[in-house]
VOZA-187658 format. One record per atom (N, C-alpha, C): residue in three letters; chain; atom name; x, y, z. Coordinates in Angstrom, 1 decimal. Example, Ala and Ser with C-alpha at 12.3 -4.5 7.8 and 13.67 -1.06 7.14 Angstrom:
# residues 2
  aa ch at     xx     yy     zz
 ALA  A  N   13.2   -5.7    7.8
 ALA  A CA   12.3   -4.5    7.8
 ALA  A  C   13.2   -3.3    7.8
 SER  A  N   12.8   -2.2    7.1
 SER  A CA   13.7   -1.1    7.1
 SER  A  C   12.9    0.0    7.9
# end
This chain:
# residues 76
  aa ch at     xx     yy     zz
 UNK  A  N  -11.8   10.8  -19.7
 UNK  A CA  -11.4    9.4  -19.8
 UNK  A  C  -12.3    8.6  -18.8
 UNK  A  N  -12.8    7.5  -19.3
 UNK  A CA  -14.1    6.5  -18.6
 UNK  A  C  -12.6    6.5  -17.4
 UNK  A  N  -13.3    5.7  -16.1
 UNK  A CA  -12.7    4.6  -15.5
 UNK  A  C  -12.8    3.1  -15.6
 UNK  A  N  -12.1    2.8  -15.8
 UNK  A CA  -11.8    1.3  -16.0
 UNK  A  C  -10.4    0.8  -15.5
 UNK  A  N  -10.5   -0.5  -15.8
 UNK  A CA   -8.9   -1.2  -15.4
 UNK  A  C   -8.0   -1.2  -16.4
 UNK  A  N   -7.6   -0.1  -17.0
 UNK  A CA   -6.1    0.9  -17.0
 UNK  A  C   -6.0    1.9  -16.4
 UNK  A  N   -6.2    1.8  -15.2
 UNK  A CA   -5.6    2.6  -14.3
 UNK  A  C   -5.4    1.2  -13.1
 UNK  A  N   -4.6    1.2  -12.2
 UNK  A CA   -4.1    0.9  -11.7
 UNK  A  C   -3.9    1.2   -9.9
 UNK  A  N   -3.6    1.0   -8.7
 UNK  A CA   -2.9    1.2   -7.3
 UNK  A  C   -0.9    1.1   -7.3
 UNK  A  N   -0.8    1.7   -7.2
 UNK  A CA    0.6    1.3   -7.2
 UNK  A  C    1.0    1.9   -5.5
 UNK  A  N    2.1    1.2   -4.7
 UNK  A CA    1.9    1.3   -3.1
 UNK  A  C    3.9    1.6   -3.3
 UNK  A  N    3.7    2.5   -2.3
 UNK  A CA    5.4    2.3   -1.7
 UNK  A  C    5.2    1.9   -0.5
 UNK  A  N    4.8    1.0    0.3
 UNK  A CA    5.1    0.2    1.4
 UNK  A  C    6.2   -0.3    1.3
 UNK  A  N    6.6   -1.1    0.8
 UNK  A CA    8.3   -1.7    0.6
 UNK  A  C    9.3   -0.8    0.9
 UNK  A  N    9.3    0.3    0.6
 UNK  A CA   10.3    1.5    0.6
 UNK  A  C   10.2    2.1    2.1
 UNK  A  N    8.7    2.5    2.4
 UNK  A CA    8.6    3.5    3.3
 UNK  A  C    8.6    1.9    4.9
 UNK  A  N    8.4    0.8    4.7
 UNK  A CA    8.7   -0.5    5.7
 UNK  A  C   10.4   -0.7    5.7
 UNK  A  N   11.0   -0.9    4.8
 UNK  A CA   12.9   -0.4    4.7
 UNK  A  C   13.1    0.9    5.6
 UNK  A  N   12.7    2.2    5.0
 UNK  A CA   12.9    3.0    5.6
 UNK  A  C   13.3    3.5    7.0
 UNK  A  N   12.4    2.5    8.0
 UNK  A CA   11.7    2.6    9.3
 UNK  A  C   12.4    1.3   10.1
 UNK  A  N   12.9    0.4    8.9
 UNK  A CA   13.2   -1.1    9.7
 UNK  A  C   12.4   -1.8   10.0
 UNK  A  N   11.2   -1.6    9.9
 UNK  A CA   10.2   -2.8    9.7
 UNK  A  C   10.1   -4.1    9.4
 UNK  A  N    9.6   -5.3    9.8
 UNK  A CA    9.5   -6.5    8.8
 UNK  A  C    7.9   -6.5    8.7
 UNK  A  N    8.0   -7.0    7.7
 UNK  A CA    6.5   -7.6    7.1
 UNK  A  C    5.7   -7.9    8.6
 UNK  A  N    6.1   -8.4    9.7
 UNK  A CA    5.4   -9.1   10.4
 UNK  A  C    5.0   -8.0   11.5
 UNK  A  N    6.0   -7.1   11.6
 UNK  A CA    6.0   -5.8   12.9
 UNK  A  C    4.7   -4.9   12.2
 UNK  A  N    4.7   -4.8   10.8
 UNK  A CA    3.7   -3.8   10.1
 UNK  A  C    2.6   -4.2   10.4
 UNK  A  N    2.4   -5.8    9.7
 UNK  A CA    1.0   -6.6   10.3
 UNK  A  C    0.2   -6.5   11.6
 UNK  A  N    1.1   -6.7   12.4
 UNK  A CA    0.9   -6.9   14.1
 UNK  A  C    0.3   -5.3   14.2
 UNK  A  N    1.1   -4.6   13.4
 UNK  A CA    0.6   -3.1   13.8
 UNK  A  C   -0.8   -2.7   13.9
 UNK  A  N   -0.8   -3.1   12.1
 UNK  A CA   -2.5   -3.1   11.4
 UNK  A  C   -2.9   -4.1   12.0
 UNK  A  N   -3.4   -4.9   12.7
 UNK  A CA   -4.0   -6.0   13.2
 UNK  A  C   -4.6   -6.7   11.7
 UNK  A  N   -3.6   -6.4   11.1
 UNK  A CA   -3.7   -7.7    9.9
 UNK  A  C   -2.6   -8.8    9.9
 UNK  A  N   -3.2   -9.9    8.9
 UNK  A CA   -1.9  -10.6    8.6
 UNK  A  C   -0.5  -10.5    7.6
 UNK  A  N   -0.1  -11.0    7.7
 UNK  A CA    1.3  -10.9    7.4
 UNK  A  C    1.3  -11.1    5.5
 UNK  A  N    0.2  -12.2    5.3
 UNK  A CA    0.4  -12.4    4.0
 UNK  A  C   -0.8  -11.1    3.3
 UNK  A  N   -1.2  -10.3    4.2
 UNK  A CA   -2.2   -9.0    3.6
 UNK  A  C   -1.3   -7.8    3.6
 UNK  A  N    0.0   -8.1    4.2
 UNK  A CA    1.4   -7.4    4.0
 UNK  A  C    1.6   -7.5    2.8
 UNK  A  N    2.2   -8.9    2.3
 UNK  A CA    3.0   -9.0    1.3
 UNK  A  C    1.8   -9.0   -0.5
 UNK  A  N    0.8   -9.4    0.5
 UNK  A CA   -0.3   -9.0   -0.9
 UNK  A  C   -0.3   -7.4   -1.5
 UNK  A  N   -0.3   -6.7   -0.3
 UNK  A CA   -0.4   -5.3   -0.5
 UNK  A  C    1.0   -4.8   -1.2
 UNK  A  N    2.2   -5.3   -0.6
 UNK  A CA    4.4   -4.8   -1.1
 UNK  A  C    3.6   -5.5   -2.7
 UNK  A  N    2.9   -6.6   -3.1
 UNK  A CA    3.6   -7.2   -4.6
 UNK  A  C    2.4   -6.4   -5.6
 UNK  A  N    1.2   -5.7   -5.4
 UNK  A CA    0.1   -4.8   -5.5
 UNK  A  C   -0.6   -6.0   -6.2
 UNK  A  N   -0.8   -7.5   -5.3
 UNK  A CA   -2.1   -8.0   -5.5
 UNK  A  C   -3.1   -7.7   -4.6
 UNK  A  N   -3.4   -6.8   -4.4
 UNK  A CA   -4.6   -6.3   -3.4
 UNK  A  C   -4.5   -5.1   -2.8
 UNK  A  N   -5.6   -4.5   -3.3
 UNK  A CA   -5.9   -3.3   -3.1
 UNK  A  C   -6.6   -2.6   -1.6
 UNK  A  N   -6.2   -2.2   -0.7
 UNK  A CA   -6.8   -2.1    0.9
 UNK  A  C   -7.9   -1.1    0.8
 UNK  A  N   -8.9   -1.6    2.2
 UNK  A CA   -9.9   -1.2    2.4
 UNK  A  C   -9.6    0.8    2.0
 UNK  A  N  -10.1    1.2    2.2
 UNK  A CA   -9.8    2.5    2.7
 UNK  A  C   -9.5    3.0    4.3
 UNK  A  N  -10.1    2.4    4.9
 UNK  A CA   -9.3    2.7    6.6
 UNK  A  C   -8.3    1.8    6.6
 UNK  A  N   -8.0    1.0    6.1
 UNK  A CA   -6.7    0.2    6.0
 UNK  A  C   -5.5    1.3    4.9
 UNK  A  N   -5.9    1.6    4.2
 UNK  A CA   -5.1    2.4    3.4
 UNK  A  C   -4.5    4.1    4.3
 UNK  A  N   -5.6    4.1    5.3
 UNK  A CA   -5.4    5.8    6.1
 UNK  A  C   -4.7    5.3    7.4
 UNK  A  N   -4.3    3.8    7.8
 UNK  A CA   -4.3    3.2    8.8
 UNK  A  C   -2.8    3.0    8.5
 UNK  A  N   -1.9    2.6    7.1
 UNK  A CA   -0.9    2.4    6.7
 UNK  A  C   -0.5    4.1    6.7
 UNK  A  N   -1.3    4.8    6.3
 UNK  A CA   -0.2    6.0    6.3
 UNK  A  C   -0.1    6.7    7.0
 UNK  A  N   -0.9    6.4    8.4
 UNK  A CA   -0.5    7.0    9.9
 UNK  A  C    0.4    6.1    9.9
 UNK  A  N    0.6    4.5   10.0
 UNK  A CA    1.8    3.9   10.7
 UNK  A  C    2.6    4.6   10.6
 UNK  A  N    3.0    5.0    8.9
 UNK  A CA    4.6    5.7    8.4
 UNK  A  C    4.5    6.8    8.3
 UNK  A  N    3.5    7.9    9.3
 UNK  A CA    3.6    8.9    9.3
 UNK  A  C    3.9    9.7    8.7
 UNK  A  N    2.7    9.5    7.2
 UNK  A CA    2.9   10.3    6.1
 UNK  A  C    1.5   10.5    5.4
 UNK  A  N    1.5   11.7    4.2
 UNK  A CA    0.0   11.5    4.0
 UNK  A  C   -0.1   10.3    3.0
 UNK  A  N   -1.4   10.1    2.7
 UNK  A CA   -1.6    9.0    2.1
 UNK  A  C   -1.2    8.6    0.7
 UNK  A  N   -0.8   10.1    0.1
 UNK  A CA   -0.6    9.7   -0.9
 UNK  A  C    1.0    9.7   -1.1
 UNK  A  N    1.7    9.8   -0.3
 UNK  A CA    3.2    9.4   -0.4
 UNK  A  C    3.1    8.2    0.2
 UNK  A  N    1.7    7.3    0.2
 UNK  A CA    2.0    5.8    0.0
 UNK  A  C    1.2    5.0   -1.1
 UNK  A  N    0.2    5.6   -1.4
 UNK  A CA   -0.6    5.3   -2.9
 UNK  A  C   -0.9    6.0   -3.5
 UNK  A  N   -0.4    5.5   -5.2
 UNK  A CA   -0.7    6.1   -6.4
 UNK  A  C   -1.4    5.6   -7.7
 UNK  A  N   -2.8    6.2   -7.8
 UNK  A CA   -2.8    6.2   -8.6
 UNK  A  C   -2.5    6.2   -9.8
 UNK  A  N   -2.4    5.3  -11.1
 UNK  A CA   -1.3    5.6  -12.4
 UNK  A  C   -2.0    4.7  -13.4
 UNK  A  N   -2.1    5.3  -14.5
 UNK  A CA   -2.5    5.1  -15.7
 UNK  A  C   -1.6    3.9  -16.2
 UNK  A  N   -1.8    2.8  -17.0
 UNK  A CA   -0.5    1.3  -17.0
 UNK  A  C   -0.3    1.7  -18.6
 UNK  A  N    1.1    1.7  -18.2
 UNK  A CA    1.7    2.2  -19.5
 UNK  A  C    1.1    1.2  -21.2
 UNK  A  N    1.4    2.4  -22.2
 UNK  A CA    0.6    1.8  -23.3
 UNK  A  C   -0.8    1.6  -23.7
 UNK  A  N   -1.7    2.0  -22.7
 UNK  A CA   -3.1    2.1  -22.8
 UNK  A  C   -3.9    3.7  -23.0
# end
């Protein structure tokens, strides 16, 4: 199957930030990002660097991919 855009990022940040107690703002401050590169990443308008993506899954001390998934978008 080519690659193209039906495939998709899908992120559990929201879940694994709950988890832990986090706010959007403690995670930011973490990553020395901002807060709205938080909430871009929890709604999956934006896709992170790759050391940003290995940088979120040390915060929550997990591997990377029990925080991003790849997935095919349904119906395609």
């Amino acid at each position: 199957m080519p690659l193209n855009n039906e495939r998709k990022i899908q992120n559990r940040m929201v879940v694994l930030r709950a988890e832990r107690g986090l706010s959007q703002r403690e995670v930011a401050d973490k990553l020395g990002v901002s807060r709205q590169t938080i909430i871009s990443l929890e709604k999956n308008r934006y896709n992170p660097s790759l050391k940003l993506a290995f940088d979120i899954a040390l915060l929550f001390g997990v591997d990377l991919h029990e925080v991003f998934q790849y997935e095919i978008e349904e119906g395609k």
